[in-house]
C-alpha beads as a LAMMPS data file, in Angstrom:
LAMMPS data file: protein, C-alpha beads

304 atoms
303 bonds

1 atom types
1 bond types

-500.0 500.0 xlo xhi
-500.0 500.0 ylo yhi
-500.0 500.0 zlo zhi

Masses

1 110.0

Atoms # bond

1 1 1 -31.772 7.906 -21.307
2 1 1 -30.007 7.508 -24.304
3 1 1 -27.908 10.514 -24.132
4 1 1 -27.041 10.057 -20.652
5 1 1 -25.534 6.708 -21.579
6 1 1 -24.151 7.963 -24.605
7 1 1 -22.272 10.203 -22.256
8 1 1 -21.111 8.513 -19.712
9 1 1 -20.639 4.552 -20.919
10 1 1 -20.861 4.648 -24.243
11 1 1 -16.563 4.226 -24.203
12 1 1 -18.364 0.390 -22.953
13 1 1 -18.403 -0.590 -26.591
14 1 1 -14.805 -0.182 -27.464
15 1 1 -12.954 -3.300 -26.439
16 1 1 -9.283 -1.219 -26.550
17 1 1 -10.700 0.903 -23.958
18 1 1 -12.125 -1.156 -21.415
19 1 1 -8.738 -3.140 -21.527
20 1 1 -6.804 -0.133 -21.130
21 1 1 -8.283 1.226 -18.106
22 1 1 -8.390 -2.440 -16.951
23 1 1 -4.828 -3.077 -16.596
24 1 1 -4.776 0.526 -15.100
25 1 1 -6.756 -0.293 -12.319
26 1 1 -4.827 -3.150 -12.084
27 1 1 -1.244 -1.900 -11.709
28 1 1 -3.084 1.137 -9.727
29 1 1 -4.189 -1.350 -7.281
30 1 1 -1.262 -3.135 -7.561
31 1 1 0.904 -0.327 -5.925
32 1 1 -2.001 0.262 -3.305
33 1 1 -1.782 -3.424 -2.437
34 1 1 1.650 -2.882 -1.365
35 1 1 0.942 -0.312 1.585
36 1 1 -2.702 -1.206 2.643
37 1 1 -1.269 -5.030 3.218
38 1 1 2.168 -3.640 5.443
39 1 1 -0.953 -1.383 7.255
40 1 1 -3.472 -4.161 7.454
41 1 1 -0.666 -6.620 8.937
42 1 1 0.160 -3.892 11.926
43 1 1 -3.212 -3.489 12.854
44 1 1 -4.907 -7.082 12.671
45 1 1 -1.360 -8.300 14.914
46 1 1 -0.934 -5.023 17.117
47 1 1 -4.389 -3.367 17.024
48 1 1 -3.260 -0.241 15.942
49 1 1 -4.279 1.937 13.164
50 1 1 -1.198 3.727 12.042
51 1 1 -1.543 6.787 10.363
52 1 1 1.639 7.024 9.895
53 1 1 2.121 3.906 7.712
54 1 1 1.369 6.825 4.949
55 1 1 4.873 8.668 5.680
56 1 1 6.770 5.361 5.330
57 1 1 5.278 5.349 1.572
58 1 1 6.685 8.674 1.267
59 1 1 10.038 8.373 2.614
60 1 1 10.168 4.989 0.694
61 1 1 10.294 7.021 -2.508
62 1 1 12.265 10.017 -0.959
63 1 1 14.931 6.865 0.221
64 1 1 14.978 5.493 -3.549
65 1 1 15.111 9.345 -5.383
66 1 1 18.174 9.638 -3.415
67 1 1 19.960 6.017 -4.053
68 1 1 18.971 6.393 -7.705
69 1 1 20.638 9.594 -8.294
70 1 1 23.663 8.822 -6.521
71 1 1 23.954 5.017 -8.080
72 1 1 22.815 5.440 -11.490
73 1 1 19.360 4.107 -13.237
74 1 1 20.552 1.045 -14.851
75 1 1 18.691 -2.531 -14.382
76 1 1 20.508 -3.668 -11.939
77 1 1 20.854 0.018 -9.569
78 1 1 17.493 -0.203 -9.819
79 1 1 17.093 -3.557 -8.325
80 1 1 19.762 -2.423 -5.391
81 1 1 17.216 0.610 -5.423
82 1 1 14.459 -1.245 -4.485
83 1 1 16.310 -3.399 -2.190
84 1 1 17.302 -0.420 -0.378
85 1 1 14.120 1.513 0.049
86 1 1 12.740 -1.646 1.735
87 1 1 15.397 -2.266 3.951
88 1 1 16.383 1.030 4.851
89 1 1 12.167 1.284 5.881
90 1 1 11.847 -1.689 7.327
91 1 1 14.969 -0.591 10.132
92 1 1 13.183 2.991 10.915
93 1 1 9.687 0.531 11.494
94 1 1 11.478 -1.334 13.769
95 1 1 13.070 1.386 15.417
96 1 1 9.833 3.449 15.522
97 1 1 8.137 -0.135 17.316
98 1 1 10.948 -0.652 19.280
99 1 1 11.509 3.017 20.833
100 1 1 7.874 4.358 20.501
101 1 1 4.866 2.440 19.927
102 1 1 6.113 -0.807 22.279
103 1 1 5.560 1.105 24.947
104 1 1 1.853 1.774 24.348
105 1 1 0.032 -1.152 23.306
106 1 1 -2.198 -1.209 26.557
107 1 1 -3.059 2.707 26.236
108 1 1 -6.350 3.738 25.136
109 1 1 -6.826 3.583 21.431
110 1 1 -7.281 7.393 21.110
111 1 1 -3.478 8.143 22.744
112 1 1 -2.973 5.659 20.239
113 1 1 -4.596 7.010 17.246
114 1 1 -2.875 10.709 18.346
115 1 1 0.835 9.284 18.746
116 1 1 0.342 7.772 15.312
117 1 1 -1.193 11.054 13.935
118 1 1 2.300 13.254 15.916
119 1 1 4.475 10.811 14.027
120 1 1 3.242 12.148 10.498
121 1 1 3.709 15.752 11.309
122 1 1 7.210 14.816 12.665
123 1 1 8.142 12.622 9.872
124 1 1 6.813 15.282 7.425
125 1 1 9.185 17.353 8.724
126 1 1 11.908 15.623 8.882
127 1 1 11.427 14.797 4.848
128 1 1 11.626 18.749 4.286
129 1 1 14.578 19.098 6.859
130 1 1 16.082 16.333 4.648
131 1 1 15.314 16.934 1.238
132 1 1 13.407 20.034 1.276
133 1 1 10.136 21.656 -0.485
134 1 1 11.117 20.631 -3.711
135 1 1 9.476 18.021 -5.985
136 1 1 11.877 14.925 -7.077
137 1 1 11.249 12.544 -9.483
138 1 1 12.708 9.016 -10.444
139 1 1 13.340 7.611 -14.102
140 1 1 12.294 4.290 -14.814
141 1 1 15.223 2.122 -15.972
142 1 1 15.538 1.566 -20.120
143 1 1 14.385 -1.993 -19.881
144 1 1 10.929 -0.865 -18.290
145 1 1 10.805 2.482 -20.019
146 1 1 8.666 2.564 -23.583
147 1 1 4.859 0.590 -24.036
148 1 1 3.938 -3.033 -25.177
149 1 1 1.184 -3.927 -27.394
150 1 1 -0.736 -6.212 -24.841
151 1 1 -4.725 -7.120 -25.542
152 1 1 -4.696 -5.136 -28.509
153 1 1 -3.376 -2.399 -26.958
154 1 1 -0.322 -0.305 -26.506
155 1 1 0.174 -0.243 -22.717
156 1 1 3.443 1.524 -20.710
157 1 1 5.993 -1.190 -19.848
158 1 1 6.448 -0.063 -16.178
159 1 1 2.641 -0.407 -15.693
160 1 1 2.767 -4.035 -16.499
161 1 1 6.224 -4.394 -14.256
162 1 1 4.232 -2.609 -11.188
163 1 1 1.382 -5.852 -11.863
164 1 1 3.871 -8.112 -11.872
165 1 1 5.884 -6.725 -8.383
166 1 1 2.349 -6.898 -6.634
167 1 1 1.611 -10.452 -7.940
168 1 1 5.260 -11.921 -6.676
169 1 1 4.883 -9.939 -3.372
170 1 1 1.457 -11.386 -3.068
171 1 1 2.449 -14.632 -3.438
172 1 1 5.892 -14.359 -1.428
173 1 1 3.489 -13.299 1.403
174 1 1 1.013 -16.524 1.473
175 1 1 4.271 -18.324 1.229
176 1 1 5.756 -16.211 4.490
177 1 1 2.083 -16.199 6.179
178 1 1 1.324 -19.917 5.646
179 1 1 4.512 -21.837 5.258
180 1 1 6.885 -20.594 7.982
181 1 1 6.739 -20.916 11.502
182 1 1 7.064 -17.243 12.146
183 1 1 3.882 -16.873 9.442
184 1 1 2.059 -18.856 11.494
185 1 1 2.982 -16.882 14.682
186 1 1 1.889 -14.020 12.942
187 1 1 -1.465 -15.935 12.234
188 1 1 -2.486 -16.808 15.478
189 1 1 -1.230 -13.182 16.492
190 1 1 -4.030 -12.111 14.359
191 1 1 -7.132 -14.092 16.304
192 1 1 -5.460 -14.389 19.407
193 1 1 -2.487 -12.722 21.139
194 1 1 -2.959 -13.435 24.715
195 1 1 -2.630 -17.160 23.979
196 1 1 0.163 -16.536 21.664
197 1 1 1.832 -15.058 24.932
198 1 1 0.584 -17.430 27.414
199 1 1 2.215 -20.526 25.202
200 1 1 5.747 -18.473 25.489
201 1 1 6.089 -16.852 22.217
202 1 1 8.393 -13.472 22.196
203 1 1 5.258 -11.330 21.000
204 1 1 7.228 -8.181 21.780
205 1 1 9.583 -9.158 19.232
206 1 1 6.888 -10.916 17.121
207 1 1 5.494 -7.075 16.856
208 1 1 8.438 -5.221 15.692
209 1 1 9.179 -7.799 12.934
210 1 1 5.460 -7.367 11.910
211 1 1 5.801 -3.467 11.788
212 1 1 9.069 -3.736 10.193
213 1 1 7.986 -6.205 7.696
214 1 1 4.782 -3.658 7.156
215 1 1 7.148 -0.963 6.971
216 1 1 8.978 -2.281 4.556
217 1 1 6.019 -3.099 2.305
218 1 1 4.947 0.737 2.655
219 1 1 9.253 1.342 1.467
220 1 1 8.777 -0.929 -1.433
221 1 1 5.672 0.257 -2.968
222 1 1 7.154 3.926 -2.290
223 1 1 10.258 3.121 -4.668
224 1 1 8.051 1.456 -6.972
225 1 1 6.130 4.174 -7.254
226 1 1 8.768 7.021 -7.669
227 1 1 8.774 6.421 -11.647
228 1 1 5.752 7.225 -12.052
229 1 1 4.465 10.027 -9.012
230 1 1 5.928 13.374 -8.437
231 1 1 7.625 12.775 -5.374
232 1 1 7.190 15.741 -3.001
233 1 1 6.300 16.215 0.790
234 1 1 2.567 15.942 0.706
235 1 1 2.649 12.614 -1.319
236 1 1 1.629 10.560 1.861
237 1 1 -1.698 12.655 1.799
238 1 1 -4.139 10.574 -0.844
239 1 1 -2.336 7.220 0.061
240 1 1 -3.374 6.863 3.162
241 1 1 -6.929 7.874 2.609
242 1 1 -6.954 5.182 -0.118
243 1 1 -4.761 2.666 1.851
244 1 1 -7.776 2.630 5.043
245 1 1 -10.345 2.462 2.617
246 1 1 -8.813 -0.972 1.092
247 1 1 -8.328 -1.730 4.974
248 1 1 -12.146 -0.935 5.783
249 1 1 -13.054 -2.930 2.426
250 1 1 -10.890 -5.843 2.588
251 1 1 -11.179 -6.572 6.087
252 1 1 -9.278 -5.537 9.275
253 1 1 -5.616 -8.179 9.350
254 1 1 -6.695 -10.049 6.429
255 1 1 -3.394 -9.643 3.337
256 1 1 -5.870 -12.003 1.157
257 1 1 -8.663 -8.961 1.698
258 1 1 -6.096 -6.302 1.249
259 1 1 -5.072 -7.608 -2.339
260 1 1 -8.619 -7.816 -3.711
261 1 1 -10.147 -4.685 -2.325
262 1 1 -7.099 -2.532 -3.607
263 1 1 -7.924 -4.283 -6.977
264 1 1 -11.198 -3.295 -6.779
265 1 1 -10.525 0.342 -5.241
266 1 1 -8.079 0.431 -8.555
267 1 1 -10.388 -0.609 -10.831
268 1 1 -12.787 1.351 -9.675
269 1 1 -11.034 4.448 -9.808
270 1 1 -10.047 3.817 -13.598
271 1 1 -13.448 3.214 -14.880
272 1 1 -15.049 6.107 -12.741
273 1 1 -12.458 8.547 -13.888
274 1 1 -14.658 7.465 -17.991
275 1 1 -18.082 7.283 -16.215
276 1 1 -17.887 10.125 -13.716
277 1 1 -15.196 12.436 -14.179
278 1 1 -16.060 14.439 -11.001
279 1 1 -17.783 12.084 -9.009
280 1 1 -14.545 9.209 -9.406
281 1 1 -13.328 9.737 -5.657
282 1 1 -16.687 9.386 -4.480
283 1 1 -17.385 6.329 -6.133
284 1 1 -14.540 4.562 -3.454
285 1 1 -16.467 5.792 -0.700
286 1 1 -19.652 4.499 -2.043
287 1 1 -17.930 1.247 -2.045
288 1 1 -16.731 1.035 1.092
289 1 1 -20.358 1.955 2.170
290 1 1 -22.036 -0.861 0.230
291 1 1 -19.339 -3.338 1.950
292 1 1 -19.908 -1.930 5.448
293 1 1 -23.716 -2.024 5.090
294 1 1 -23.613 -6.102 3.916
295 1 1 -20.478 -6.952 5.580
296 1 1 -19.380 -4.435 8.901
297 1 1 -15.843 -6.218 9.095
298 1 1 -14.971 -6.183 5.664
299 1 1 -14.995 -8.978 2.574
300 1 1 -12.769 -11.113 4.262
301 1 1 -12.344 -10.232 7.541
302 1 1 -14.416 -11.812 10.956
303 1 1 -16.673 -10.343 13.505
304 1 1 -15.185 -9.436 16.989

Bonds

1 1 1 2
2 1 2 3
3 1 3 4
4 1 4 5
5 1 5 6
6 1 6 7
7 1 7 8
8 1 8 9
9 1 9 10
10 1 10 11
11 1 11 12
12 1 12 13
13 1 13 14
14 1 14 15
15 1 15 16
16 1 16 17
17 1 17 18
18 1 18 19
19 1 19 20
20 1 20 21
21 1 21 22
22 1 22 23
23 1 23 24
24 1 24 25
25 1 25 26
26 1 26 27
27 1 27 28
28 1 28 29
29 1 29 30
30 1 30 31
31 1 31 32
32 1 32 33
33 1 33 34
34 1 34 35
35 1 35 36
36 1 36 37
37 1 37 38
38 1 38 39
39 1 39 40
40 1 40 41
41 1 41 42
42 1 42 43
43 1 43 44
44 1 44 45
45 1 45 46
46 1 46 47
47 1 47 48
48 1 48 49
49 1 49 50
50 1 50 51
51 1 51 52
52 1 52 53
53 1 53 54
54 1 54 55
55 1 55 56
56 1 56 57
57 1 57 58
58 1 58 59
59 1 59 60
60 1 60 61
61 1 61 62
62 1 62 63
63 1 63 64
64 1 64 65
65 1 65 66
66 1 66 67
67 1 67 68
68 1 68 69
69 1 69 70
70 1 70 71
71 1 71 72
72 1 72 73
73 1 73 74
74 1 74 75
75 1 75 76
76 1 76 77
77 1 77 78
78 1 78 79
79 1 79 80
80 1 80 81
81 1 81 82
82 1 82 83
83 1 83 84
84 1 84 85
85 1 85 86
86 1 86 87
87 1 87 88
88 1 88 89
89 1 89 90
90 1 90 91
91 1 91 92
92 1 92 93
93 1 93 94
94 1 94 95
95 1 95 96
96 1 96 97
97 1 97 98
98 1 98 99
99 1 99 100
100 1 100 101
101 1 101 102
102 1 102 103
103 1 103 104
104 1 104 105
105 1 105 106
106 1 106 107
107 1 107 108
108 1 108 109
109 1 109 110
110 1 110 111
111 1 111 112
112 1 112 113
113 1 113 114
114 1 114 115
115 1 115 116
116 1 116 117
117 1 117 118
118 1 118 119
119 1 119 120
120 1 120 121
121 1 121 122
122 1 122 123
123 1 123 124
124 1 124 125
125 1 125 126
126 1 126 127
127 1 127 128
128 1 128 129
129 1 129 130
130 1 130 131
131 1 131 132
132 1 132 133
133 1 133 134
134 1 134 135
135 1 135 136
136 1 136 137
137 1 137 138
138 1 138 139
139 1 139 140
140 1 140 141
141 1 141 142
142 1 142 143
143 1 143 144
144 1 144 145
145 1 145 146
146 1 146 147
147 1 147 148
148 1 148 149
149 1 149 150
150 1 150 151
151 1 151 152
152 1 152 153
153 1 153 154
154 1 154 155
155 1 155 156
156 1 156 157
157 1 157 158
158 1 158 159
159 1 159 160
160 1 160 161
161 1 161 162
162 1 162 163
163 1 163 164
164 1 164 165
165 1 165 166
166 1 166 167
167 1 167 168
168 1 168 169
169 1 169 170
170 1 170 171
171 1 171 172
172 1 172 173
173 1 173 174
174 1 174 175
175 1 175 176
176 1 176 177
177 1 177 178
178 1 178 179
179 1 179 180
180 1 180 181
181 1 181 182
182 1 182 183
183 1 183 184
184 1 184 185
185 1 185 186
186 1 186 187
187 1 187 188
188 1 188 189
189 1 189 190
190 1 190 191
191 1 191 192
192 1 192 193
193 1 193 194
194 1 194 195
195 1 195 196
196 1 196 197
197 1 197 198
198 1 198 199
199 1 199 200
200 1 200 201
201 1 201 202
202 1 202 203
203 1 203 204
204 1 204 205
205 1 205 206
206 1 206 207
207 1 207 208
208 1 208 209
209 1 209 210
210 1 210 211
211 1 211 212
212 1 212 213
213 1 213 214
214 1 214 215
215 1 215 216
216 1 216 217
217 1 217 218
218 1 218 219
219 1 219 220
220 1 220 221
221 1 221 222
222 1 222 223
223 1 223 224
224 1 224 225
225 1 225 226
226 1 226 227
227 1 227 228
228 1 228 229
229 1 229 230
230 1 230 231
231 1 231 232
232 1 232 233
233 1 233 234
234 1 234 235
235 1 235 236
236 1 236 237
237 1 237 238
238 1 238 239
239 1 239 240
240 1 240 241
241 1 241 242
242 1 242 243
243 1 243 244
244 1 244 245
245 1 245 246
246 1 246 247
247 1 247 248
248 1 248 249
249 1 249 250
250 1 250 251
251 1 251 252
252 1 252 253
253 1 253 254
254 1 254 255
255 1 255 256
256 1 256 257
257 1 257 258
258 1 258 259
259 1 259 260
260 1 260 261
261 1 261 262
262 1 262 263
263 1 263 264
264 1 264 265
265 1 265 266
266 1 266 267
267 1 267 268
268 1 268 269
269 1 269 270
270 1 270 271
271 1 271 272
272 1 272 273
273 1 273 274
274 1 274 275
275 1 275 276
276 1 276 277
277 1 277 278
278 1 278 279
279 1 279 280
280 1 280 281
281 1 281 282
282 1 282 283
283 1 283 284
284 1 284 285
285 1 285 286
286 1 286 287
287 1 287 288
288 1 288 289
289 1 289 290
290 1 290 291
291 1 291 292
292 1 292 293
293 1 293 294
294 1 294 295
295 1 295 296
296 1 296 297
297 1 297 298
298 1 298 299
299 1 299 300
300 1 300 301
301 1 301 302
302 1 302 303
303 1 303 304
């Protein structure tokens, strides 16, 4: 017993460690916040589970490689960079809403599911057509570049600006959710959407802002993430296994679930990556197993 401890927890007794895979899960789960919350929006308004929401996390970064190079990496191209990525997604969500998915919301969910799956081939392709096989990558600007000594630790500067993005978008999303009319829409979308249409409300435009506003999430955390991925054509792979797994954990529509069960899923993933080198991807799924068994519709989510 005390070996097996010894190997696998005895980095538990070093206070540097624990705090540096801490805010590594953190800023991990960060980044996965940003697409599982644009993913669990679409589905909790417009019942659908896009697998495509994965793609729009790729071409996010693709999007940003591409306005970085041609701009320049300074502070402020980098801000335009981000600003970019997210609007430039957030238009092909709404286009992909308004000339695609629109016009089957009351089709079985499997034609559903398989129009959703067609999109990621297509979209694949169209990344290779664009910018080909090759893998890109994105340099962080100097004021993020180099570490900080934070808890007694020396810990990469970008890390801590990814944990700081996913708090403000966090926050500038209870604001949006809860303090706007259009939030509120969104809301009552959520629990209700025949009512929502019977009291007059637009929903067919009320869904194409909420997958453009999801795609644009999925842009964001796709630029934010170019500094420190190797951007290629089979990035969308792993993110969108991870991103339904925070869905599944969190809760089906719930941003408040999304945000705690990617901070979980990250720290999770840190500390299992010490404990169990080659059981750390199982350890997610063993999570979202433990959930399901207590709680079937997630942390924060509600029965149907």
């Amino acid at each position: 017993m005390i070996e097996f401890f010894s190997q696998h927890f005895a980095w538990m007794l070093e206070p540097t460690v624990l705090a540096r895979q801490t805010l590594a899960g953190v800023s991990n789960g960060m980044l996965l916040f940003l697409i599982s919350a644009g993913l669990s929006l679409i589905f909790g308004v417009q019942r659908i589970l896009n697998f495509a929401h994965g793609v729009l996390f790729m071409l996010g970064a693709f999007v940003a490689v591409s306005f970085s190079s041609q701009w320049g990496e300074g502070g402020g191209m980098f801000a335009l960079v981000l600003l970019a990525a997210t609007v430039v997604l957030a238009v092909v969500g709404g286009l992909i809403e308004w000339g695609l998915l629109r016009r089957i919301y009351n089709a079985p969910h499997e034609f559903q599911l398989l129009i959703t799956f067609a999109l990621v081939f297509i979209m694949g392709d169209v990344v290779k057509l664009i910018w080909g096989n090759e893998d890109r990558s994105m340099t962080a600007p100097q004021a993020l570049s180099g570490a900080a000594q934070t808890l007694g630790i020396t810990f990469p500067n970008y890390r801590l600006f990814l944990i700081f993005s996913g708090v403000v978008v966090a926050l500038a999303l209870w604001v949006l959710l809860h303090k706007t009319r259009w939030g509120i829409f969104i809301r009552a979308a959520t629990n209700d959407r025949a009512m929502l249409g019977a009291l007059g409300v637009n929903t067919r435009w009320l869904y194409t802002s909420v997958f453009a506003l999801g795609s644009a999430l999925s842009g964001l955390g796709g630029a934010l993430a170019a500094p420190v991925v190797s951007v290629g054509p089979g990035l969308h792979v792993q993110i969108i296994i991870d991103a339904f797994v925070v869905v599944v954990i969190g809760g089906m529509g719930s941003v408040m679930g999304a945000l705690v069960a990617s901070l979980l899923v990250g720290v999770i993933n840190a500390y299992g990556v010490l404990a169990f080198p080659g059981w750390s991807v199982v350890m997610t799924f063993v999570c979202m197993a433990v959930v399901l068994i207590v709680r079937p519709w997630g942390l924060f989510g509600s029965p149907e």
